[in-house]
ZALUMFI-134888 format. One record per residue (C-alpha): residue number from 1; z, x, y. Coordinates in steps of 0.001 Angstrom, whole numbers, plus 524288, in hexadecimal, padded with zeros to 5 digits. Layout:
N
{pt NUM {Z X Y}} ...
//
This chain:
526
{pt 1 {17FE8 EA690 1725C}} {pt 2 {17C96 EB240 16A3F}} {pt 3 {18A04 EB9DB 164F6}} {pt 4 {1898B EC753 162D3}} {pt 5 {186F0 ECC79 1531F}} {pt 6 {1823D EBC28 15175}} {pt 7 {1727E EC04A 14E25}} {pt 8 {177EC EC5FB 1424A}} {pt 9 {1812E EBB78 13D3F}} {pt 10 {17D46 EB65E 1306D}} {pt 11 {16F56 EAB70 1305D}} {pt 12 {173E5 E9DEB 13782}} {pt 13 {18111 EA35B 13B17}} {pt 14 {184F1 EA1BD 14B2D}} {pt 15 {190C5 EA621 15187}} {pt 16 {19209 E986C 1571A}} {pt 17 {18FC7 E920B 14AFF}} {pt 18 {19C6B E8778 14BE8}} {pt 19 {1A9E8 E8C79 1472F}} {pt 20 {1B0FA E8134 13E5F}} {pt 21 {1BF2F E7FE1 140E3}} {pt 22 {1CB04 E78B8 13836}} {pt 23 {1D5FA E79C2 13360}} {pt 24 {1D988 E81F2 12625}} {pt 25 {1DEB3 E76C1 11FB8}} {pt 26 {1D13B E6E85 120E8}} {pt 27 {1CB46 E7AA2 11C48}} {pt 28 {1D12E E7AC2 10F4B}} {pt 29 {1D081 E6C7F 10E1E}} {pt 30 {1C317 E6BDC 10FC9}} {pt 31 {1C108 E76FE 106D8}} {pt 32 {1C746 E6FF1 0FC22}} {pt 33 {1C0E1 E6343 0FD92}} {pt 34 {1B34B E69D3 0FE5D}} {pt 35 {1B562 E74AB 0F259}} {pt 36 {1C1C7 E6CC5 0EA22}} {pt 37 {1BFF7 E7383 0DD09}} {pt 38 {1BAE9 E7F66 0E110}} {pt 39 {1C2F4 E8C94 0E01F}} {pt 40 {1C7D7 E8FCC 0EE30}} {pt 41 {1D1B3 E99F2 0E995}} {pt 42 {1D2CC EA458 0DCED}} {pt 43 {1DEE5 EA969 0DA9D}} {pt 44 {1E37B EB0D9 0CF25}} {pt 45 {1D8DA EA968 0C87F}} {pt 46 {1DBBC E9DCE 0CC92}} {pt 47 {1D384 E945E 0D372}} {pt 48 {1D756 E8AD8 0DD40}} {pt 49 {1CED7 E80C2 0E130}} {pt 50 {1CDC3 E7CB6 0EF13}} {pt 51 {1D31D E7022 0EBA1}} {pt 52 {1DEBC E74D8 0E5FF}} {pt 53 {1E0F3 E7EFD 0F16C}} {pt 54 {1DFD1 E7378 0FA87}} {pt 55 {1EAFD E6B4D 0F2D6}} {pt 56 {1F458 E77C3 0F26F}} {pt 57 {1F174 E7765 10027}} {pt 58 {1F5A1 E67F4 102A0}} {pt 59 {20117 E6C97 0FABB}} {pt 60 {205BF E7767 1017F}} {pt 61 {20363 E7068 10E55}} {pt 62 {20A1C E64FB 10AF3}} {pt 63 {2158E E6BF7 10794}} {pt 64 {21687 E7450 1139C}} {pt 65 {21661 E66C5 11AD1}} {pt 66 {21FD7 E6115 11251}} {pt 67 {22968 E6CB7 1142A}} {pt 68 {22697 E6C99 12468}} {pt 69 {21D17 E7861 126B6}} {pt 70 {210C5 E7041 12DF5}} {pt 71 {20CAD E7077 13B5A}} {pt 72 {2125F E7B7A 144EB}} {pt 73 {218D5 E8122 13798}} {pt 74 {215A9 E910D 134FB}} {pt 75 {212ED E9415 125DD}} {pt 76 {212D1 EA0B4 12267}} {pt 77 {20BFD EA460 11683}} {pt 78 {20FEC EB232 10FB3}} {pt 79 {20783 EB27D 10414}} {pt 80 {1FBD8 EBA17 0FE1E}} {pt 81 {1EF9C EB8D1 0F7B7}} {pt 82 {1F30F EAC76 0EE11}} {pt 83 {1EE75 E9E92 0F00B}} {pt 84 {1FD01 E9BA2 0F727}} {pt 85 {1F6A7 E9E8C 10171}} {pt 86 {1EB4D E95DF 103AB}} {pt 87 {1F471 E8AA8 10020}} {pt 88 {1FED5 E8D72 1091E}} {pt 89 {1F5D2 E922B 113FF}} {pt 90 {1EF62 E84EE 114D8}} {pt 91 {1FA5D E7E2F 11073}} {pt 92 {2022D E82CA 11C66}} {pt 93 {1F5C4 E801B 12582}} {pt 94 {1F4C6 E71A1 11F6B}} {pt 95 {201B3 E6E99 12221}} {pt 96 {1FEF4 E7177 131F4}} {pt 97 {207B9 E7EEC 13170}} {pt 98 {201D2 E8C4B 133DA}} {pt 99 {201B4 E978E 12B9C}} {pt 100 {20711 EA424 12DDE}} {pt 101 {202CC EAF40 12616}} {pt 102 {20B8E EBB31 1210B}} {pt 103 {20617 EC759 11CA5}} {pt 104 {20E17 ECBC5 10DF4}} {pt 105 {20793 ED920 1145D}} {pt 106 {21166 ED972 1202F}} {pt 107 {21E55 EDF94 120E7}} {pt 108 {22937 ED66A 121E1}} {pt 109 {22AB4 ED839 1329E}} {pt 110 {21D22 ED32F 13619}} {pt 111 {21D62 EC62E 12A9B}} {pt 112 {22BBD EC458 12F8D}} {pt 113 {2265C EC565 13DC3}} {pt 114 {21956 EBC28 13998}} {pt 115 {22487 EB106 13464}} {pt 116 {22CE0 EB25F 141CE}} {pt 117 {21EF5 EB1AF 14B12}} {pt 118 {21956 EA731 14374}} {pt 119 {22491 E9D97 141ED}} {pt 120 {222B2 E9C4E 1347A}} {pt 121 {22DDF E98F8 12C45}} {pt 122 {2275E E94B2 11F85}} {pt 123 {22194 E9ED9 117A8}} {pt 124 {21ADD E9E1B 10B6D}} {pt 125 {2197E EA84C 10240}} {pt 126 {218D1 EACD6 0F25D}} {pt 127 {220D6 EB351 0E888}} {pt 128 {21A38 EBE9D 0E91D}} {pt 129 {2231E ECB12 0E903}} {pt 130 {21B75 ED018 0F315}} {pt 131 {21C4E EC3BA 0FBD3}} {pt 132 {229BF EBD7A 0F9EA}} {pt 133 {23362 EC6CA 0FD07}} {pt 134 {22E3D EC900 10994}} {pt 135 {22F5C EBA99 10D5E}} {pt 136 {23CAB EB9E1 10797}} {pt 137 {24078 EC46A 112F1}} {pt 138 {2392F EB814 11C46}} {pt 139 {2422A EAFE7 117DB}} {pt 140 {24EEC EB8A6 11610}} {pt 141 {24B46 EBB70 12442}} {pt 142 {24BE6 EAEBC 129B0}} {pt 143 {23D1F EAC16 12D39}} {pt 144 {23AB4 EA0EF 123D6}} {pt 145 {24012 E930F 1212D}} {pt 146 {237A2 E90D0 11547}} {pt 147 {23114 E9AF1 10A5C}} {pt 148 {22736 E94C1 10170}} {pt 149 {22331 E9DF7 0F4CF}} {pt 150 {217BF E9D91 0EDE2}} {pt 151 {21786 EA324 0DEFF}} {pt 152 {20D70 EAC91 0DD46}} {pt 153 {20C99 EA8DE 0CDD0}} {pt 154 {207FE E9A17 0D280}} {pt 155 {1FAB5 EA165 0D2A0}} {pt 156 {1FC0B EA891 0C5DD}} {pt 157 {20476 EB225 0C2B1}} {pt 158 {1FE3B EBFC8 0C3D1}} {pt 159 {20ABC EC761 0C2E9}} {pt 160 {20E03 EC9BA 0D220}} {pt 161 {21BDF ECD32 0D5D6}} {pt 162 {22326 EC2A2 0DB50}} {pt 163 {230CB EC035 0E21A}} {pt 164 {2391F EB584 0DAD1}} {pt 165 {23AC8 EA956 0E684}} {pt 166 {248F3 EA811 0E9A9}} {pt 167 {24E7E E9C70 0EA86}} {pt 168 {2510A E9A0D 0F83D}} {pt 169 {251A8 E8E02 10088}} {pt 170 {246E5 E912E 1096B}} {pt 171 {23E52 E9622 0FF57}} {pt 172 {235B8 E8CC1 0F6F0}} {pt 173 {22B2F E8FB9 0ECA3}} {pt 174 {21E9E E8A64 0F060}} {pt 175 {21B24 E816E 0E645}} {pt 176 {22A35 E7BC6 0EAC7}} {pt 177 {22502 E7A45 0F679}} {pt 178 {21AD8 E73B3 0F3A6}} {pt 179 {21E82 E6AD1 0E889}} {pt 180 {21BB2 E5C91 0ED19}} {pt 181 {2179D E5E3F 0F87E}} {pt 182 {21085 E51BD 0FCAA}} {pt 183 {20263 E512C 105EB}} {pt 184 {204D7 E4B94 114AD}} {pt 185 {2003B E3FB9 117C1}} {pt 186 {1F82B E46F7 120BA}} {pt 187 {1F549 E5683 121AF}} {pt 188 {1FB9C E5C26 12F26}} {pt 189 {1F070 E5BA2 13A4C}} {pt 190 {1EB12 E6951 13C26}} {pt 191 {1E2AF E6D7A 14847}} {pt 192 {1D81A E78AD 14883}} {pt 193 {1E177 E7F0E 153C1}} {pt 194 {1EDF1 E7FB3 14AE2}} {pt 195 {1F2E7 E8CBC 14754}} {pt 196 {1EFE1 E8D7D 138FB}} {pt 197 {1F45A E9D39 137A1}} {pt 198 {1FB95 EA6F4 13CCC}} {pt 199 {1F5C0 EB2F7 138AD}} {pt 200 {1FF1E EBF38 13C8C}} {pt 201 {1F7B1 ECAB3 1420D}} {pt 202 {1FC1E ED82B 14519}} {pt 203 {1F584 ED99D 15342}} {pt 204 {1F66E EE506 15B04}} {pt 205 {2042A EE6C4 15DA5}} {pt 206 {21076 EE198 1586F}} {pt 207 {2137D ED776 14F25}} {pt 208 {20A28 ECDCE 14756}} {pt 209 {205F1 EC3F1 14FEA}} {pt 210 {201E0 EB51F 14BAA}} {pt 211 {1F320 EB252 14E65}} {pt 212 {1F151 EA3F7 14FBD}} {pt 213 {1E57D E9E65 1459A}} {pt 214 {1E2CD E8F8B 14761}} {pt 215 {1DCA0 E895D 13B00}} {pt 216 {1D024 E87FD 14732}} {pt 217 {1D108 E96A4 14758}} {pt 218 {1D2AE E9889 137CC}} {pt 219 {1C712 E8EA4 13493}} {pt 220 {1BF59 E92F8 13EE1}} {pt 221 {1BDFC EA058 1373B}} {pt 222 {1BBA7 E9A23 12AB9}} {pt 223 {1AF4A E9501 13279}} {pt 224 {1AC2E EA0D8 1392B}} {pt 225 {1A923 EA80B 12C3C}} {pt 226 {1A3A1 E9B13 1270C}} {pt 227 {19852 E9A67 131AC}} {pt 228 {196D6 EAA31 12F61}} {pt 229 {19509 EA986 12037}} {pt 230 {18E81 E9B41 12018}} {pt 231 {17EA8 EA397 11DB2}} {pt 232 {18509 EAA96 11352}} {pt 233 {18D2A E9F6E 10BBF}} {pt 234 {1813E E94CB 10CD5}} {pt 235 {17899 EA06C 10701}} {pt 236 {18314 EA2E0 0FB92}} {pt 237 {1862F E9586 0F9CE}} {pt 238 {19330 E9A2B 0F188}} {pt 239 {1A1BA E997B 0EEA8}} {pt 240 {1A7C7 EA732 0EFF1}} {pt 241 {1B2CC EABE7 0E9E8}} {pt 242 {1B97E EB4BA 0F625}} {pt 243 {1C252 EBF37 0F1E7}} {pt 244 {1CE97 EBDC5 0F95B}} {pt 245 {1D85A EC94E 0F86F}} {pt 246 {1DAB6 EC843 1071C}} {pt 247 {1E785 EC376 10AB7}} {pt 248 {1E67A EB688 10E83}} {pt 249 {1F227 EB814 118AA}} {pt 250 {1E7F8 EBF87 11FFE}} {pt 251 {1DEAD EB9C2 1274C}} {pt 252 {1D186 EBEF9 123F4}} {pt 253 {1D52E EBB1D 1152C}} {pt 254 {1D949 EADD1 11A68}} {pt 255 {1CD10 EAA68 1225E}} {pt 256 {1C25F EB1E7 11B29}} {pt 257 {1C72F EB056 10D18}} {pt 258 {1D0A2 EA4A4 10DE0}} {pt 259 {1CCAB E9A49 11753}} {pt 260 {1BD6E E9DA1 117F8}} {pt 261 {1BBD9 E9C93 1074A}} {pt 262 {1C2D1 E90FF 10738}} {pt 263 {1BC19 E8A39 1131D}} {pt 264 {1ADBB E8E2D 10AB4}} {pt 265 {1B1F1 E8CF9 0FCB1}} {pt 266 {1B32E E9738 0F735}} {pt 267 {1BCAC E9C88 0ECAB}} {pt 268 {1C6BF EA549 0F0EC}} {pt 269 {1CA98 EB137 0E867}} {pt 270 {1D8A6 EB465 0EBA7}} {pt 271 {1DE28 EC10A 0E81C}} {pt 272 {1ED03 EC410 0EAB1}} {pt 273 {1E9A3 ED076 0EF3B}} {pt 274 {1E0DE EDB3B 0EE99}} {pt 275 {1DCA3 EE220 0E2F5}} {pt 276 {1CFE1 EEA32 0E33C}} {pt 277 {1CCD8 EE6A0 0D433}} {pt 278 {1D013 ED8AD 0D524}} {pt 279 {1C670 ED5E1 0E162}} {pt 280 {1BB88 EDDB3 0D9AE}} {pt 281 {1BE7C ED466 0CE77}} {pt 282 {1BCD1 EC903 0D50A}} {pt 283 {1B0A9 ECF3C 0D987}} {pt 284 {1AADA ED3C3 0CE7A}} {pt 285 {1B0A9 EC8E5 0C570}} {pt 286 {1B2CD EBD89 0CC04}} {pt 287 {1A746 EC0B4 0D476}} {pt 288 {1AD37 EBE7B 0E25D}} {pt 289 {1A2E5 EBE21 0EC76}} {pt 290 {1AAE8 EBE5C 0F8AB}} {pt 291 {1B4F9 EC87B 0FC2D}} {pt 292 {1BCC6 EC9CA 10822}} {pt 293 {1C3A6 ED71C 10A31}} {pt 294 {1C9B1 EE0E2 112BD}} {pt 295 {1C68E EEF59 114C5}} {pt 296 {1D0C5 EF3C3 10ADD}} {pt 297 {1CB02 EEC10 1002D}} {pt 298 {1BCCF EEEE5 102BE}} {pt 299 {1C434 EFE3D 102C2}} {pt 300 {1CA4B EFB29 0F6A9}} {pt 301 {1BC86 EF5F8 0F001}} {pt 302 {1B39E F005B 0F64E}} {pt 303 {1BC5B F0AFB 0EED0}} {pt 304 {1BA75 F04E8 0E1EE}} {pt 305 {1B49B F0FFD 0DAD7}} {pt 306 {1ABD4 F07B9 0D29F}} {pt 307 {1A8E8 EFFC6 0DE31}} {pt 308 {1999F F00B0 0DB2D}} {pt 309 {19AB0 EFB06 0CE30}} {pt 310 {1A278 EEF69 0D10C}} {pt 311 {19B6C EE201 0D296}} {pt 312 {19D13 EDAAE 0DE07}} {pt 313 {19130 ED40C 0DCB8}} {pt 314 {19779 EC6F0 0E0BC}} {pt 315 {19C62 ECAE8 0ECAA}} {pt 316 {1941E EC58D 0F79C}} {pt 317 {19D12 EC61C 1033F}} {pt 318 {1A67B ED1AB 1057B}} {pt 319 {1ABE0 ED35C 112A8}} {pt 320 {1B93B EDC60 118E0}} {pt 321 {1C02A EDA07 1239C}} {pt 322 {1D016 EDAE0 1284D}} {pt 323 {1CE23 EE7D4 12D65}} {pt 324 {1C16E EF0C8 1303E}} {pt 325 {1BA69 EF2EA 124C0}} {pt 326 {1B772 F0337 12353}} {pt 327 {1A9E7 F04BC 122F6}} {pt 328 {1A9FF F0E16 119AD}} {pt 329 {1AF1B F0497 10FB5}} {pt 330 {1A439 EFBB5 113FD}} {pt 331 {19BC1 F06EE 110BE}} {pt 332 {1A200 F0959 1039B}} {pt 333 {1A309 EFCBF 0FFF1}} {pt 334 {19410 EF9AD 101D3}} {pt 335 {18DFD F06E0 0FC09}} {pt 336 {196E7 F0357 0EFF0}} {pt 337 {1941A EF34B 0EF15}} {pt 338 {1873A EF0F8 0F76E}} {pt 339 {18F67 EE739 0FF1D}} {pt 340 {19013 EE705 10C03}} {pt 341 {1A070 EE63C 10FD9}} {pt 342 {1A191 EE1A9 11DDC}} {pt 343 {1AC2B EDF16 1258D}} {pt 344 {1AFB5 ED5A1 1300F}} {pt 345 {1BA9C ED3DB 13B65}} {pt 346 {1C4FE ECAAC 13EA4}} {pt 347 {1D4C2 EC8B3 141A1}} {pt 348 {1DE59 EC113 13EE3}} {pt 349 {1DDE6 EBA42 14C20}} {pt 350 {1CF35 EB678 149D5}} {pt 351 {1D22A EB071 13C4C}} {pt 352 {1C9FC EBA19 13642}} {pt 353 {1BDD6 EB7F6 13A26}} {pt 354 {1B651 EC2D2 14516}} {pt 355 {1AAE3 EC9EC 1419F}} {pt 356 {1A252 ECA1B 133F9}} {pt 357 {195B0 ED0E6 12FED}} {pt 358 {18B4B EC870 12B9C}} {pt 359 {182BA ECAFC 11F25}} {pt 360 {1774A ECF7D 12490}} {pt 361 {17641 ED696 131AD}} {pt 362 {17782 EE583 136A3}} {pt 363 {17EFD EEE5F 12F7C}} {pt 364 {18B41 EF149 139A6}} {pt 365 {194A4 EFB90 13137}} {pt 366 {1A270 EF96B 13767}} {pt 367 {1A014 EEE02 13DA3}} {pt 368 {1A8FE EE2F6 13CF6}} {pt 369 {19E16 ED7F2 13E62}} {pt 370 {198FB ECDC9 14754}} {pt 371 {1A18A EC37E 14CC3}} {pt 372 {1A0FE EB7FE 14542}} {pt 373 {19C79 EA9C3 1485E}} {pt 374 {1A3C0 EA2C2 15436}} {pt 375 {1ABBE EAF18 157A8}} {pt 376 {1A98E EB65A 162E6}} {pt 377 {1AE91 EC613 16505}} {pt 378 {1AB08 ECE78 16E9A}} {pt 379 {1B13B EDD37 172E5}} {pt 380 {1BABA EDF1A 17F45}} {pt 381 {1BEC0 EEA60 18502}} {pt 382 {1CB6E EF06D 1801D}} {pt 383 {1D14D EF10A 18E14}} {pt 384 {1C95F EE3FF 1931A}} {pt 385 {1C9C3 EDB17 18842}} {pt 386 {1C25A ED1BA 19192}} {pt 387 {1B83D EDB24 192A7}} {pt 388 {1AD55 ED9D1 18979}} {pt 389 {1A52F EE454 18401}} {pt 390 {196DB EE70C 180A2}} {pt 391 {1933F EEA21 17227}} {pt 392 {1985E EF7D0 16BC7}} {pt 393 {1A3DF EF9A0 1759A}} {pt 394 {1AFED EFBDF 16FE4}} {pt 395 {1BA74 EF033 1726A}} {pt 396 {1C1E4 EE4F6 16D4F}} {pt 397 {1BCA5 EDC1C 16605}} {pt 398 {1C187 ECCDB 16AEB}} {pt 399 {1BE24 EBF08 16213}} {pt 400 {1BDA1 EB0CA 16409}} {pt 401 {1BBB0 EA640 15CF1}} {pt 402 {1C0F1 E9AA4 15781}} {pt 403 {1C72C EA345 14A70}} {pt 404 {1CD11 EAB0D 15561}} {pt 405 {1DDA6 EA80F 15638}} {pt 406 {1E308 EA265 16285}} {pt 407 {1EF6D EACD3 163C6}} {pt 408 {1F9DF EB1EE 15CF2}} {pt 409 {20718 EA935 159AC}} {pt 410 {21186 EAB07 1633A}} {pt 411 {20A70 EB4CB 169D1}} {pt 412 {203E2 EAFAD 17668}} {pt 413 {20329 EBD90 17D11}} {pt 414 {1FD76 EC583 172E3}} {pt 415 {1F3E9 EB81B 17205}} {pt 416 {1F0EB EBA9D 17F85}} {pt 417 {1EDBC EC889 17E2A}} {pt 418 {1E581 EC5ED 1717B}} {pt 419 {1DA49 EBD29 17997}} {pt 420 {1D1AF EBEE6 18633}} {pt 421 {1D03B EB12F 188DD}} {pt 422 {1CB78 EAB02 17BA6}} {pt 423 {1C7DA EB850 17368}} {pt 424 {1CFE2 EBFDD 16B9A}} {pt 425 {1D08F ECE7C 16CD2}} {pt 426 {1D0F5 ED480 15E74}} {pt 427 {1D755 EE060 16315}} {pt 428 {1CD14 EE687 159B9}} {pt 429 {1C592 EF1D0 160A6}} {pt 430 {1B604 EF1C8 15E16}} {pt 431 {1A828 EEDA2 16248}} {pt 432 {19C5D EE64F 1610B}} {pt 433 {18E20 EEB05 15E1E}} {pt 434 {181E4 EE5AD 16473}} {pt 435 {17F28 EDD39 1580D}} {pt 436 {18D6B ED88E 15ACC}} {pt 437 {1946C EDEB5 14F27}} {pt 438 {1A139 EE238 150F1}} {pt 439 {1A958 EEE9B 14C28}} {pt 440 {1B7C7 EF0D7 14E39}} {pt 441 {1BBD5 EFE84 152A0}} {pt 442 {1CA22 EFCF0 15163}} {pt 443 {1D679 EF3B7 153A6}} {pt 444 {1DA96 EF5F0 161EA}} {pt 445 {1E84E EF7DB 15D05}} {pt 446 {1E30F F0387 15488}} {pt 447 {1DCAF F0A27 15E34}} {pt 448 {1DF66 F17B6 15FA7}} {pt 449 {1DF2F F1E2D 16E47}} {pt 450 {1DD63 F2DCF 16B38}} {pt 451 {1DB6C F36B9 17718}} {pt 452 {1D6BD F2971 17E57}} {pt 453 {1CD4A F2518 174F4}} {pt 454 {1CD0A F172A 16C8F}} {pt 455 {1CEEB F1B67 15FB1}} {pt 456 {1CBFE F1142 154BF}} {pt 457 {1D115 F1442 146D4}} {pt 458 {1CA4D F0B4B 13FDC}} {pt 459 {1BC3B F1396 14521}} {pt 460 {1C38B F1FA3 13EE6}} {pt 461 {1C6BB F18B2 13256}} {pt 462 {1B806 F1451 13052}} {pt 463 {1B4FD F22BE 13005}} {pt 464 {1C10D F2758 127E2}} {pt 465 {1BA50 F1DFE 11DD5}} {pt 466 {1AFC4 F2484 11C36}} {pt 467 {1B6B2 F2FA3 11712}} {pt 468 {1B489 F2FB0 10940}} {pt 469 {1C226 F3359 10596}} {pt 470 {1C69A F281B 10DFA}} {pt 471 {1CB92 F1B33 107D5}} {pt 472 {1D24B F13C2 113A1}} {pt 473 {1D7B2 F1907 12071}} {pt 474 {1DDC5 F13DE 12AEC}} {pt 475 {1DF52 F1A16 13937}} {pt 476 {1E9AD F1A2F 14300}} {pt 477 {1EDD6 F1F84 1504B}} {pt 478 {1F835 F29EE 14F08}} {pt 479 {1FF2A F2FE0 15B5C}} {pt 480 {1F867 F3BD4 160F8}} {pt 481 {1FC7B F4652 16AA9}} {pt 482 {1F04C F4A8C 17027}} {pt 483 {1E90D F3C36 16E0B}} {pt 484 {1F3C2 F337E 1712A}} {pt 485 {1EEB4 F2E46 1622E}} {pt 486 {1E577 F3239 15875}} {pt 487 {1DF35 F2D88 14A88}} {pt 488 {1E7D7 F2E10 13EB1}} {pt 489 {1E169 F29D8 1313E}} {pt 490 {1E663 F26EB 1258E}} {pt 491 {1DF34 F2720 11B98}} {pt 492 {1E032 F20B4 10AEE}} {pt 493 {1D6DC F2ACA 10334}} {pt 494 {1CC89 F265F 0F807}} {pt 495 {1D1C8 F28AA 0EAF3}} {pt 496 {1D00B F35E6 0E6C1}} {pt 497 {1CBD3 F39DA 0F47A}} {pt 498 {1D2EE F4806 0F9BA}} {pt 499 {1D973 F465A 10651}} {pt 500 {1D3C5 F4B57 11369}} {pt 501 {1D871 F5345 11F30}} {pt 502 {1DA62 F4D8E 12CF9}} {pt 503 {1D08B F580B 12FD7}} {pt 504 {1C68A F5557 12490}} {pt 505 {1C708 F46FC 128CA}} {pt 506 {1C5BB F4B1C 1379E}} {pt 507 {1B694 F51C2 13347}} {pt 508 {1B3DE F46E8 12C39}} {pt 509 {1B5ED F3C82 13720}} {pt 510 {1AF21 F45EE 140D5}} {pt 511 {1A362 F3F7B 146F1}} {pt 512 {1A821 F32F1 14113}} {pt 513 {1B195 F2F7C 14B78}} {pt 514 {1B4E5 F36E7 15928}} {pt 515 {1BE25 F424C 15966}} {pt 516 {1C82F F381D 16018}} {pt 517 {1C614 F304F 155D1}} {pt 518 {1C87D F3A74 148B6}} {pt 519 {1D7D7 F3891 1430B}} {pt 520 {1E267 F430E 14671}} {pt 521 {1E979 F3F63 139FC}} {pt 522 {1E6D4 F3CAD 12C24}} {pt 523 {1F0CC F369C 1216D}} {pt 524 {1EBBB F3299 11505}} {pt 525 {1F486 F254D 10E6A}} {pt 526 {1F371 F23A3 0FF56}} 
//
């Protein structure tokens, strides 16, 4: 069976080429037994071999099984961009428990609510100033039997604010925690089906909810992009050094940067965070040749004013994704570089994985991609969501596949609402071409109903971007009398750039978008 967009999938690559499935744990293990010596992780310039990764890993594992948190056990990890996480990520997983992940970027109500859902009543975390506190108040609160610390300066000291570790009963320092800790007989059994994360995700209404990600579902995206990029890596025949600056709590840095680099080889360049000069240094210097970003960063570089002049001859592979990339910026980004920036789809529920562009095929600005290799997605109607629809009607987009989660924790309604029979409906509103690209229009919980009409902000921020005064925007539905609701942008200017008018920006988006369409307010944010 022919699947639509597959005639332009990259040479020898099918959509039913087979999917591999594991566990994460055999992942790493086989990493390290088939690349030992070589660097899977820079840090502060700091190699670490895949062999030594893999015997932190034993480490850590062994003492979460010494101390009681194996199989059925919820491990929640609050840590950044440092290599504590790797360790106690697949520490946790070796020992049989299941990680949950905590955003440092949430407010203390949703990671207090994530703990409570999830069950999980170990946390582990660093000194970090802007970390620790904030699990002290877990603690202090009641939501934690045991706090394990991680020192920041274990990595090299770089001068980062930290909180001094009280001394309290429940709370241990990691290397504490870890000191003589002993190797099982034998490692905890671990199936493909077992939840390996919970992975907290806003939704459309309410508070986060839990999707469920087996280590089947987790590995089975690692192979997805491993089928979709195997043309391209046999032709390269390389070791890349990826540029992570991702969070690695989130799931497109964990499957695309994380998990996939290690599963291939490659080295990993870990950044704590984002800085615009760093990245281009490990570009220009340490002559990166992968990097992973999101449409912020790809912002962030396309303004550099001496963009042009930069090298990035190293880069081969430069992709966005996390949120719709402007195409504007994609614009930008290529008149300035020569590169081609594309951008694919996916969600937390689908472990990343969705839609990608290939390297050769028709140029489709805005789209989103073609669905990968062993997923299927298809466009329902947003009152029928059993009701599929021909190519270039407007709908919502629905997935399967085997990256694709089973449900959300605790939550067997909103599960039930989430699938019709086996697919999952994205609640992301868009459509597929005849070539069987697809292009998102809009979240469904963003859409905007003025005077009747679907209004979808993220079509009106696409052409607020190509205002040249116009550094990032972001629309949202404001209360109307006369609509019921209307546009509202706000809008971050270019440096140096004057402010406009509501009415100057009303000509310019004038034939760009329909008159239900144009914004009825303007605010500008520094």
């Amino acid at each position: 069976m022919t699947h639509p967009g597959e005639r332009f999938y990259p040479e020898g690559v099918h959509w039913d080429d087979p999917i591999a499935r594991g566990t994460l744990p055999d992942l790493l293990s086989k990493a390290a037994a088939q690349y030992g010596a070589r660097p899977a992780i820079e840090f502060r310039d700091r190699p670490i071999s895949y062999a030594e990764l893999e015997a932190m890993v034993e480490v850590a594992a062994s003492a979460f099984l010494r101390a009681g948190y194996g199989k059925n056990a919820s491990v929640a990890l609050f840590l950044g961009n440092s290599p504590d996480h790797p360790v106690n990520f697949f520490g946790a997983l070796k020992a049989g428990a299941r990680v949950v992940h905590l955003s440092p970027l949430d407010g203390e109500r949703a990671l207090s609510h994530k703990l409570s859902d999830s069950g999980a009543r170990i946390l582990v975390t660093t000194d970090l100033a802007a970390l620790l506190p904030m699990a002290l108040k877990f603690l202090q609160k009641g939501l934690l039997d045991r706090l394990i610390v991680c020192e920041d300066d274990d990595w090299g000291a770089v001068g980062n604010p930290h909180t001094p570790i009280p001394d309290h009963p429940a709370i241990v320092k990691f290397k504490t925690f870890v000191a003589g800790a002993t190797r099982p007989a034998q490692w905890p059994k671990i199936s493909v089906d077992d939840v390996a994360l919970l992975q907290y995700t806003g939704g459309t209404t309410g508070l986060p909810k839990g999707a469920m990600l087996s280590h089947g579902n987790l590995t089975s995206a690692v192979s997805i992009y491993d089928v979709w990029g195997t043309a391209a890596r046999t032709k390269r025949d390389a070791i890349e050094r990826v540029i992570c600056v991702l969070p690695l709590f989130h799931i497109f840095a964990l499957t695309v940067i994380l998990l996939r680099s290690l599963e291939r080889g490659d080295l990993i360049s870990l950044h704590q965070r984002f800085d615009v000069e760093a990245v281009m240094r490990d570009i220009e210097v340490k002559r990166a040749t992968a990097f992973p970003g999101v449409p912020t960063m790809w912002i962030a570089i396309a303004s550099l004013p001496d963009l042009e002049s930069r090298d990035l001859s190293s880069l081969v592979s430069c992709g966005s994704g996390g949120a719709p990339l402007p195409v504007e910026v994609a614009k930008i980004f290529e008149r300035k570089t020569n590169m081609k920036l594309k951008s694919g789809w996916g969600m937390t529920e689908t472990c990343s994985p969705g839609t990608a562009h290939p390297q050769e095929g028709p140029e489709k600005p805005g789209s989103i991609g073609l669905m990968l290799p062993g997923i299927e997605m298809d466009v329902v109607a947003l009152d029928d969501p059993g009701k599929v629809l021909p190519p270039g009607k407007v709908g919502e987009i629905r997935i399967r596949g085997p990256n694709v989660t089973r449900g959300y924790w605790n939550r067997p309604q909103e599960t039930a609402d989430a699938f019709v029979g086996d697919r999952f409906l994205t609640g992301d509103i868009g459509y597929m071409d005849s070539d069987g690209y697809f292009y998102l229009v809009d979240r469904k919980k963003d859409m905007i109903i003025s005077g009747g009409f679907n209004v979808y902000p993220q079509m009106i921020e696409q052409a607020i971007y190509e205002h040249p005064a116009v550094h990032e925007v972001i629309v949202i539905g404001i209360p109307d009398d006369y609509r019921g609701e209307a546009a509202k942008a706000f809008v971050k200017l270019r440096g140096g750039a004057d402010p406009f008018t509501l009415d100057e920006l009303k000509a310019f988006l004038t034939g760009k978008l329909g008159k239900h369409e144009i914004p009825a307010a303007l605010d500008f944010v520094d």
